[in-house]
C-alpha positions in Angstrom: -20.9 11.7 -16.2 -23.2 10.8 -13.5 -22.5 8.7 -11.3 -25.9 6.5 -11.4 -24.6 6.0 -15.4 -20.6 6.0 -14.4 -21.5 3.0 -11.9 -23.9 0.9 -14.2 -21.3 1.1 -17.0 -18.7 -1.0 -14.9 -20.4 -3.9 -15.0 -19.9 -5.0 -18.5 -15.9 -3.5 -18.1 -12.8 -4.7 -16.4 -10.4 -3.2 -14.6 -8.3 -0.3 -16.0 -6.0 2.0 -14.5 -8.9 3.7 -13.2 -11.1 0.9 -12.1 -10.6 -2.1 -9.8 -13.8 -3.5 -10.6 -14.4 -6.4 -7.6 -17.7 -6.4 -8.2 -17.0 -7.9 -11.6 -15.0 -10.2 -10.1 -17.5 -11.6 -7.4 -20.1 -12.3 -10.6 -18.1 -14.0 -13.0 -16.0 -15.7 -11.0 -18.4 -17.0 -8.1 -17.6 -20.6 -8.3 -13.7 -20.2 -8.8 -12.0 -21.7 -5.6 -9.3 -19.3 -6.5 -11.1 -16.4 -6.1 -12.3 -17.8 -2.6 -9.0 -19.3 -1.7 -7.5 -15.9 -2.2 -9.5 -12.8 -2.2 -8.7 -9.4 -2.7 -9.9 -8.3 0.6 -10.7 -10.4 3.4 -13.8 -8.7 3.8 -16.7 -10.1 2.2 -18.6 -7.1 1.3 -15.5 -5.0 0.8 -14.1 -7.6 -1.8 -17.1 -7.4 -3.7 -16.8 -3.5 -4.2 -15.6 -0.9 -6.8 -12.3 1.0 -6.2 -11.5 3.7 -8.4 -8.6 6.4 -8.9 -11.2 9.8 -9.1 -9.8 12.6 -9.8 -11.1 15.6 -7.3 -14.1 17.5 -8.8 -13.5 21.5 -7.4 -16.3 21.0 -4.9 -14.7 18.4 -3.5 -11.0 19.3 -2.7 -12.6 20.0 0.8 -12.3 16.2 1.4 -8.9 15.7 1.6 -6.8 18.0 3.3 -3.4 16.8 1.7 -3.8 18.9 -1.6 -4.2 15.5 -3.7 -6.2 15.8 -6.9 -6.5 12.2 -6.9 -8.5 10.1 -4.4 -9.0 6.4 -4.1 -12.4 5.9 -3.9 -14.4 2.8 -2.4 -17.7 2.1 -4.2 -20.5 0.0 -2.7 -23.2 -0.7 -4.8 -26.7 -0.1 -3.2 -28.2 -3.1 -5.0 -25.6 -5.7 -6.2 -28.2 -7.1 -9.2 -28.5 -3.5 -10.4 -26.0 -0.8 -10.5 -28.3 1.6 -11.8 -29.5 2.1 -8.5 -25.7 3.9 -7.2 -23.5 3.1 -4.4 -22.3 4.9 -1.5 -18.5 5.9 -1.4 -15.9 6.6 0.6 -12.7 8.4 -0.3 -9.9 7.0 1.4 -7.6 9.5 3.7 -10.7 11.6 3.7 -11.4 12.9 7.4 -13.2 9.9 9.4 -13.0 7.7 6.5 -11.9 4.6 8.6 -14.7 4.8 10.8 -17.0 5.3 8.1 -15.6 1.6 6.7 -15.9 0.2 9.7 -19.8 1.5 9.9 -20.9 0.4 6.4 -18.6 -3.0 6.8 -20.1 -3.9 10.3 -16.8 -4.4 11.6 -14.4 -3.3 14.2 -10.6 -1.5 13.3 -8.7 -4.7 14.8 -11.2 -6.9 12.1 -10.0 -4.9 9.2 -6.8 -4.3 9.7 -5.1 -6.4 6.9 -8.1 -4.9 4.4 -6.8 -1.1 5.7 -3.1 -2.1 4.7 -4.4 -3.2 1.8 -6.3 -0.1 1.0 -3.5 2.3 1.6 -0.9 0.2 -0.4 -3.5 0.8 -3.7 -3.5 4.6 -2.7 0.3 4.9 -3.1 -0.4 3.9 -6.2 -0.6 6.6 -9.0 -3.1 4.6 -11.0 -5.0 1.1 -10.7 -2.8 -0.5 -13.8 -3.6 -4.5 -13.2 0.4 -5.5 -13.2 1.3 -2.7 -11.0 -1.3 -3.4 -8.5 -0.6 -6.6 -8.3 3.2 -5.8 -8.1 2.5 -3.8 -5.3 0.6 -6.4 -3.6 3.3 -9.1 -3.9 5.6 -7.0 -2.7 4.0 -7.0 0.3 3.5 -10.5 0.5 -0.4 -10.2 -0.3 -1.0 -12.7 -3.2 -5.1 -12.8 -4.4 -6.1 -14.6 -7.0 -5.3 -14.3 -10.6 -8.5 -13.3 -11.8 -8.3 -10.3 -9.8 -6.3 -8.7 -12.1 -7.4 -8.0 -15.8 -4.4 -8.8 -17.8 -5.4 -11.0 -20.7 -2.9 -14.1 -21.9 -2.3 -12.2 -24.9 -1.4 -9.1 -23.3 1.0 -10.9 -20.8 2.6 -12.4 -24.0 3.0 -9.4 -25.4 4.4 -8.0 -22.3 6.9 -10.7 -22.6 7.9 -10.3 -25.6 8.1 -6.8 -25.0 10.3 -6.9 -22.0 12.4 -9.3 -23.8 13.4 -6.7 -26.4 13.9 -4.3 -23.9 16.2 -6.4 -21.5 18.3 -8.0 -24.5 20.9 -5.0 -24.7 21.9 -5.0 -20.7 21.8 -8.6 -21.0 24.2 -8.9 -23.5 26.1 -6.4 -21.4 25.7 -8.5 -18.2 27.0 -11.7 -20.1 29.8 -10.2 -21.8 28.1 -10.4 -25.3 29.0 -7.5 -27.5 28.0 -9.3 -31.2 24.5 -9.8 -30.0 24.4 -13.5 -30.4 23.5 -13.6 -26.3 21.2 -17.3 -26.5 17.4 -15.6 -26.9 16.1 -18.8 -24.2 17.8 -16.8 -21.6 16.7 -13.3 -22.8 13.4 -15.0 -22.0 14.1 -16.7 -18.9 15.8 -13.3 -17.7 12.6 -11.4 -18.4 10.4 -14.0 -16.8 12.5 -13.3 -13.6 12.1 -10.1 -14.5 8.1 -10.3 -14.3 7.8 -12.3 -11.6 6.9 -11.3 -8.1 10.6 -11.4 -6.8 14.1 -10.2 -7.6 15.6 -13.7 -6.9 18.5 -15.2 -7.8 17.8 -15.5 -11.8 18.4 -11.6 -11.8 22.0 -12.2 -10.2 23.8 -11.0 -13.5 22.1 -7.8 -14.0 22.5 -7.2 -10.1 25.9 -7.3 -10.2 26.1 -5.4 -13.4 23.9 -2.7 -12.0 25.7 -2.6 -8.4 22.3 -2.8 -6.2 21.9 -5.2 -3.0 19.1 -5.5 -1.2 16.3 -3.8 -0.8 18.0 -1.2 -3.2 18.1 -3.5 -5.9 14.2 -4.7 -5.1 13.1 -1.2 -5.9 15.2 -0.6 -8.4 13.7 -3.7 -10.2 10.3 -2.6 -9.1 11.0 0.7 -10.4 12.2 -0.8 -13.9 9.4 -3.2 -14.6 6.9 0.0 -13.6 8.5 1.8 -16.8 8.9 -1.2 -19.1 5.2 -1.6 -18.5 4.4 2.3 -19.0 6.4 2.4 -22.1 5.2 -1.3 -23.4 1.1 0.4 -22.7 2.1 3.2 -24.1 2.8 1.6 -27.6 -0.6 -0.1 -26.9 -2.3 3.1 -26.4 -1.0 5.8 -28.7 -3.0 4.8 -31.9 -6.2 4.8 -29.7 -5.7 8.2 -29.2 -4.7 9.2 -32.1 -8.4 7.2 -34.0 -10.1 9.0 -31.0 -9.4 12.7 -32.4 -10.3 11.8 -35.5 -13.9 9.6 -34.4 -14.9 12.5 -32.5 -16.2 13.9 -35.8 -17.6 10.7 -36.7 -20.3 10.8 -33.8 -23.6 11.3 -35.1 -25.4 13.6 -32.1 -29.0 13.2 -31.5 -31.3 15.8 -30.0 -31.5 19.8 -30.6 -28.0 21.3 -31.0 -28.6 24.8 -31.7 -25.4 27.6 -31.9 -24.3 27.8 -28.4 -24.2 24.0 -28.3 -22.3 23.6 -31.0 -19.5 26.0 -30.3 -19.5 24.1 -27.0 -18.8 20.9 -28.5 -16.0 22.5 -31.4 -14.5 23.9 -28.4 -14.1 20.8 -26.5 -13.2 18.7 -29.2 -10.6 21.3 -30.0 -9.1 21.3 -26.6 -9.3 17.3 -26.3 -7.0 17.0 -29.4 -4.6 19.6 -28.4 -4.6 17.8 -25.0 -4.3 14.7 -26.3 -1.3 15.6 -28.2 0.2 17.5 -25.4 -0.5 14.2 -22.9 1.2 12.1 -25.0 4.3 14.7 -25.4 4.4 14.6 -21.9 4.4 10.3 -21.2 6.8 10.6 -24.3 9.4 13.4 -22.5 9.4 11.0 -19.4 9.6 7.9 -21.0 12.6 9.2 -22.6 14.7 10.2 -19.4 14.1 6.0 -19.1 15.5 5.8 -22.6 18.2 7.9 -22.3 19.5 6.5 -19.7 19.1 2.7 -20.3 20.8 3.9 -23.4 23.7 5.5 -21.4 24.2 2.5 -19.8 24.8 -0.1 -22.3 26.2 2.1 -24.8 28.6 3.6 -22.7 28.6 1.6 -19.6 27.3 4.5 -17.4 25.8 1.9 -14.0 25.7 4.6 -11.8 23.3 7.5 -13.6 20.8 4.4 -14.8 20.9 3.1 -11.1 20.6 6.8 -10.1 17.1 7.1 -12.4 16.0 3.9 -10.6 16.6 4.7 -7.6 15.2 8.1 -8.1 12.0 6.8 -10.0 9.7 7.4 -8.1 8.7 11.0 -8.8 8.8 10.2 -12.4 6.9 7.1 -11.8 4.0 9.4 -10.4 3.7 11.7 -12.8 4.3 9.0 -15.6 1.5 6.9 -13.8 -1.0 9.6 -13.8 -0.7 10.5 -17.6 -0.9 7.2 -18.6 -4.1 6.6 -16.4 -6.3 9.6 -18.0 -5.0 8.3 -21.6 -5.8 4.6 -20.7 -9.2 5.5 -19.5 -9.6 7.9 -21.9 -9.3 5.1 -24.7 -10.8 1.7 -22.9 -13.9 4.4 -22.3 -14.5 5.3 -25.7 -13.3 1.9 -26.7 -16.3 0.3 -24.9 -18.9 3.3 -25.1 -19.0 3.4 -29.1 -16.8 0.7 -30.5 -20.2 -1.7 -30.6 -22.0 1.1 -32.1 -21.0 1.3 -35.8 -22.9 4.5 -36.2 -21.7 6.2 -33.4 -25.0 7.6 -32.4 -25.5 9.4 -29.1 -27.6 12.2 -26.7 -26.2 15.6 -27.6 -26.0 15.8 -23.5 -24.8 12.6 -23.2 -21.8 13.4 -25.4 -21.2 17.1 -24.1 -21.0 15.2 -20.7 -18.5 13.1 -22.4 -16.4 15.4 -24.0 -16.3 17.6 -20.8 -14.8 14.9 -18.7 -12.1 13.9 -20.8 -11.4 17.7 -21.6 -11.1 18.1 -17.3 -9.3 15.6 -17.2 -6.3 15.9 -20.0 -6.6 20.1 -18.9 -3.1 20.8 -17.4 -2.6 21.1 -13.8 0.0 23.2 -11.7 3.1 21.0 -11.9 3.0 20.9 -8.0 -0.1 18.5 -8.5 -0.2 15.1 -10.0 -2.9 15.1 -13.0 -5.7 12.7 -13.6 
């Protein structure tokens, strides 16, 4: 899609795991003491801007020298009333990017330092998920605002609720309860602790049960909640996906579509599905090492391979992060271009553009890259 069009569309959406969308942000919540009390970034201009996770078009691999497939990229809208008009960008880690920042920002290295750290803390990050971002963040002692981070009420209580199920078997493990009548007030209170921006003291039971001190058991935790939170949007998602194969016939094209057209678009939609399907094989196949060996562990007592897989996450976490991010946009994209539209009516170039964006991005990649 263009990115005049791909621009103007993120003012009416939140962020996903492919959009932070400050710019959103700044205009809804303008008068939120909050929001000025604790910014994103501590640049003005910079926390008013778009970051997205972009996955590298082929002509512009040049960029980044580090063989990435997926840049962060910073988006500052040329006219903040009107998106329409585009933005300038900057990739970040592309050659003389800092510089660049410091040109557009009007401000010197030493004044955006903390805004820098900032910045290359999101690009560890394999996607832009809301609770992982702001995860990250914490973790490094950065706190902004709450309305920085799209996570509706009823999606943290379903989170909850979520997590609760999922901690209740080590729990009853950690406590000594084998007839599962462990007191659900504490399943809750465990997976608050859980949740929350710390491994503190609450989590002292399943520390001890796992065997991790420290900073060991921080990532570890960190590592945990990132899957928990995969495998609870996952649940979310997979429906989506599965309405999106079949709505894709539902789309009522307008404009000529003669023969070559056509076959175009039978071809794409052919490959989306069987990517689509393949996608969620592969979130599936990872989420169930996580399964396996939380399993292993309160079935059979195994703490050291399930503090192995967290302590050895991180390469999973990647890869998992990277599916779920072209799924997740995948969905919250068609969810907000036709959902409104009851008829489903669009361009015939608009939706070849479409269609040829999600097919590049579900199309498997050498396993030495990460995907988006």
């Amino acid at each position: 899609m263009s990115g005049v069009r791909s621009l103007a569309a993120l003012t009416t959406t939140a962020s996903t795991s492919r959009v932070l969308n400050l710019h959103l942000v700044s205009s809804e919540f303008a008068d939120d003491p909050a929001r000025v009390n604790s910014p994103f970034f501590f640049d003005a201009m910079l926390n008013r801007a778009i970051i997205i996770k972009h996955r590298l078009r082929s002509d512009e691999t040049y960029l980044l020298n580090d063989g990435t497939a997926v840049a962060t990229k910073i988006m500052f809208p040329l006219d903040r009333e009107d998106l329409k008009a585009g933005g300038r960008s900057i990739l970040v880690n592309q050659t003389g990017w800092k510089g660049t920042l410091m040109e557009v920002l009007g401000a010197t290295e030493y004044e955006i330092q903390k805004d820098l750290e900032i910045l290359e803390m999101l690009n560890e990050l394999p996607s832009l998920d809301p609770f992982l971002v702001r995860e990250q963040l914490r973790r490094h002692q950065h706190f902004p605002a709450d309305c920085y981070f799209a996570i509706s009420p009823a999606d943290s209580n379903r989170m909850q609720s979520f997590t609760s199920s999922e901690m209740s078997p080590l729990i009853q493990m950690a406590f000594g309860q084998k007839n599962g009548s462990i007191d659900p007030e504490l399943v809750k209170k465990l997976a608050d602790a859980l949740l929350s921006t710390n491994a503190d003291s609450r989590l002292e039971p399943l520390r001890a049960t796992l065997g991790l001190e420290g900073e060991r058991f921080a990532q570890g935790i960190f590592s945990w909640k990132g899957f928990i939170y995969y495998k609870w949007q996952f649940s979310e998602t997979f429906h989506k996906l599965s309405r999106i194969a079949t709505e894709m016939d539902q789309v009522k094209i307008k404009g000529r579509v003669d023969k070559n057209v056509r076959e175009e678009i039978d071809d794409l939609k052919k490959s989306i599905r069987t990517n689509i399907r393949d996608s969620a094989k592969r979130c599936q196949s990872v989420l169930q090492l996580y399964d396996d060996a939380f399993r292993d562990l309160v079935e059979r007592g195994n703490t050291a391979a399930f503090r192995k897989f967290l302590l050895d996450a991180p390469a999973l976490f990647i890869e998992l992060g990277h599916s779920m991010g072209i799924i997740s946009h995948i969905s919250s994209f068609w969810a907000f271009r036709f959902n409104k539209d009851k008829e489903k009516t669009v361009e015939v170039l608009e939706f070849l553009d479409i269609l040829r964006e999600f097919e590049s991005g579900l199309a498997p990649k050498r396993a030495t890259m990460v995907t988006w």
